[in-house]
Backbone as CSV, one residue per row, in Angstrom:
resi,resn,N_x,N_y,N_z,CA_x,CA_y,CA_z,C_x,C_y,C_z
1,UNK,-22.854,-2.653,-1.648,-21.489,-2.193,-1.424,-20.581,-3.419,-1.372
2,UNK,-19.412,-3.545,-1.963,-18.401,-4.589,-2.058,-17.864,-4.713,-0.612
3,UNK,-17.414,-5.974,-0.608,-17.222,-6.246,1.075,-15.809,-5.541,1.111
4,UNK,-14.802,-5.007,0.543,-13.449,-4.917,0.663,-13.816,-3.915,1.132
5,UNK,-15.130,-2.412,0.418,-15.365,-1.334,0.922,-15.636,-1.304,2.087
6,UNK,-16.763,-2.429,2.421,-17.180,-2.050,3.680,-15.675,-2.769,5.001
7,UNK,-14.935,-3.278,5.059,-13.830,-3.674,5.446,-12.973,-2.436,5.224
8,UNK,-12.814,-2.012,4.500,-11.495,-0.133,4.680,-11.943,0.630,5.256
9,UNK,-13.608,0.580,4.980,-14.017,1.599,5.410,-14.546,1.453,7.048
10,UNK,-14.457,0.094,7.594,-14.534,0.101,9.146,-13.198,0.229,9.844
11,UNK,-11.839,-0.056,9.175,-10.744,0.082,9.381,-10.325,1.737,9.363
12,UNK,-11.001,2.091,8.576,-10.509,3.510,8.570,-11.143,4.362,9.476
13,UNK,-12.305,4.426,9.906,-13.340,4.844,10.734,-12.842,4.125,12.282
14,UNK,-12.220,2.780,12.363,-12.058,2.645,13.647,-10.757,3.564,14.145
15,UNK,-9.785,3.773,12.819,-8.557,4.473,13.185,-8.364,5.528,13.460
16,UNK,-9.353,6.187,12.695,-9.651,8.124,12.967,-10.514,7.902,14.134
17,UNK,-11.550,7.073,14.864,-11.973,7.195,16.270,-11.002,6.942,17.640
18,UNK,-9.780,6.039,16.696,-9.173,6.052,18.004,-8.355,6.787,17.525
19,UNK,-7.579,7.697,16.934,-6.732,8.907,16.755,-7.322,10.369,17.551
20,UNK,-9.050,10.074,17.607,-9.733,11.229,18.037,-9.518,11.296,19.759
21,UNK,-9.304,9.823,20.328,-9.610,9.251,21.241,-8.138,10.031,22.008
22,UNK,-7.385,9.077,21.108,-5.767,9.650,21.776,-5.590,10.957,21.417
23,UNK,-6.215,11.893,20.799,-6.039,13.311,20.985,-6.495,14.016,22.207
24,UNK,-8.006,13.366,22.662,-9.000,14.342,23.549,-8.034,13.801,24.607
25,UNK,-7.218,12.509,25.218,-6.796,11.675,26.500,-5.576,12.819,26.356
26,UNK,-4.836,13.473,25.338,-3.707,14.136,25.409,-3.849,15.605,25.834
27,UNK,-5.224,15.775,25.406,-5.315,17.256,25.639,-6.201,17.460,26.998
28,UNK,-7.205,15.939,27.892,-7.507,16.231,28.708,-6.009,16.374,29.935
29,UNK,-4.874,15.307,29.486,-4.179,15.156,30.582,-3.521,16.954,30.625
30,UNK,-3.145,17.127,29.525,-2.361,18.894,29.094,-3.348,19.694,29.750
31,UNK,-4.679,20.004,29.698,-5.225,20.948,30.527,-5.171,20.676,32.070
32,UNK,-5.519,19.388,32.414,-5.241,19.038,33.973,-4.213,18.884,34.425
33,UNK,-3.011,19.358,33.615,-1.770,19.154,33.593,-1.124,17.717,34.443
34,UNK,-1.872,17.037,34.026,-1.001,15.646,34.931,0.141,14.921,33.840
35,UNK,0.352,14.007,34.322,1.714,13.304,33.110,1.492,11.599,33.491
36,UNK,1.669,11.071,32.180,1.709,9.270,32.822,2.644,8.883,33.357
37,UNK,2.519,8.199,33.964,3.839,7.700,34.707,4.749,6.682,34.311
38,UNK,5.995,7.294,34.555,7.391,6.565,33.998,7.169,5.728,33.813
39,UNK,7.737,5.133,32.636,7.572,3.731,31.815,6.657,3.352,30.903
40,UNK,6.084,4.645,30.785,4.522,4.062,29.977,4.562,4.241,28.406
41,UNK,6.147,4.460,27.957,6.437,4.751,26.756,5.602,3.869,25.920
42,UNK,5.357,2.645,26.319,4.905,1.641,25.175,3.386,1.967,25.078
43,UNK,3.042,2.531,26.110,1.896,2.562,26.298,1.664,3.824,25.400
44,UNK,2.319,5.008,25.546,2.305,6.142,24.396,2.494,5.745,23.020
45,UNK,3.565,5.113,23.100,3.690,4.271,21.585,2.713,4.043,20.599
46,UNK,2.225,2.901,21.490,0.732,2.510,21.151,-0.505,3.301,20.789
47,UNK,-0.793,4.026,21.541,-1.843,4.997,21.309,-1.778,6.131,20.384
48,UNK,-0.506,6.390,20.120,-0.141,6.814,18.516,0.155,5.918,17.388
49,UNK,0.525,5.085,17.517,0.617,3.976,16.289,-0.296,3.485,15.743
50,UNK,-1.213,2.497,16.594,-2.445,2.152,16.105,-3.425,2.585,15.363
51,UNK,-4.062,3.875,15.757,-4.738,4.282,14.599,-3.599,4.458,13.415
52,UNK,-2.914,4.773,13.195,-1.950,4.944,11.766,-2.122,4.057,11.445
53,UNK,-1.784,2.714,12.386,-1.769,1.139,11.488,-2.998,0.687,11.046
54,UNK,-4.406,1.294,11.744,-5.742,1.296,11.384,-5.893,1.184,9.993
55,UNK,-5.653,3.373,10.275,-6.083,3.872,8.723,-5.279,3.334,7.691
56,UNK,-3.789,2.769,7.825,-3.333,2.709,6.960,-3.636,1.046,6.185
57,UNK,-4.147,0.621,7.089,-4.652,-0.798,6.743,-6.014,-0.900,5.846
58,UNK,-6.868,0.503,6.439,-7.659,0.460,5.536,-7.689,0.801,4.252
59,UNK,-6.923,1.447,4.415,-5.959,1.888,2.866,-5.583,1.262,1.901
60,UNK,-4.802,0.148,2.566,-4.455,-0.482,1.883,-5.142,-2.032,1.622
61,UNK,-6.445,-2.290,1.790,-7.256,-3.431,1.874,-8.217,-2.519,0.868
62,UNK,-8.870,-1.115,0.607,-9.321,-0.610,-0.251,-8.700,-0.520,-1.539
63,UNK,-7.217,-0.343,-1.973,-6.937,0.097,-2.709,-6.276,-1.407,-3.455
64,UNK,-6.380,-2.232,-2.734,-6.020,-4.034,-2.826,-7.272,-4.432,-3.284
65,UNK,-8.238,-4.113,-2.975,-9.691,-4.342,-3.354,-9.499,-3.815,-5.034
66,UNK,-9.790,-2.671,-4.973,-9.828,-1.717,-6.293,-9.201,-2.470,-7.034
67,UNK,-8.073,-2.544,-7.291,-7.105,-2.995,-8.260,-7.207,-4.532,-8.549
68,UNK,-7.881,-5.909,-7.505,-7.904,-7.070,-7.881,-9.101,-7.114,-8.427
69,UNK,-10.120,-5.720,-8.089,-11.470,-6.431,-8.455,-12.271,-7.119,-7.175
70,UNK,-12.161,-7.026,-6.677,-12.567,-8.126,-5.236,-14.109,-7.769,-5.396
71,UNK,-14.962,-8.739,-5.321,-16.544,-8.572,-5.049,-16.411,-8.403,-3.418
């Protein structure tokens, strides 16, 4: 397997685990109905952004691969 693959494809796999991650933390706090506490916007921020910037990194290091040829 070409190293660019195996590089998107740990990028992409780390991003959908932590997208899975910040789903189950959203839906455990929604059933126990608790809430984070004020100020933690960045902290929400974050835990939605990152995986996007994950997958989308792997995306784009696969499809950068593809097209230069990269061994």
């Amino acid at each position: 397997m070409k190293s660019y693959v195996k590089l998107a494809s740990g990028l992409i796999v780390s991003g959908a685990g932590l997208a899975a991650l910040e789903r189950m933390t959203a839906t455990g706090l929604n059933q126990a109905h608790l809430q984070l506490p004020g100020g933690s916007d960045l902290l929400v921020s974050a835990m939605i952004a990152v995986p996007l910037v994950l997958i989308g990194a792997g995306v784009l290091v696969y499809l950068g691969g593809a097209i230069l040829g990269l061994k």
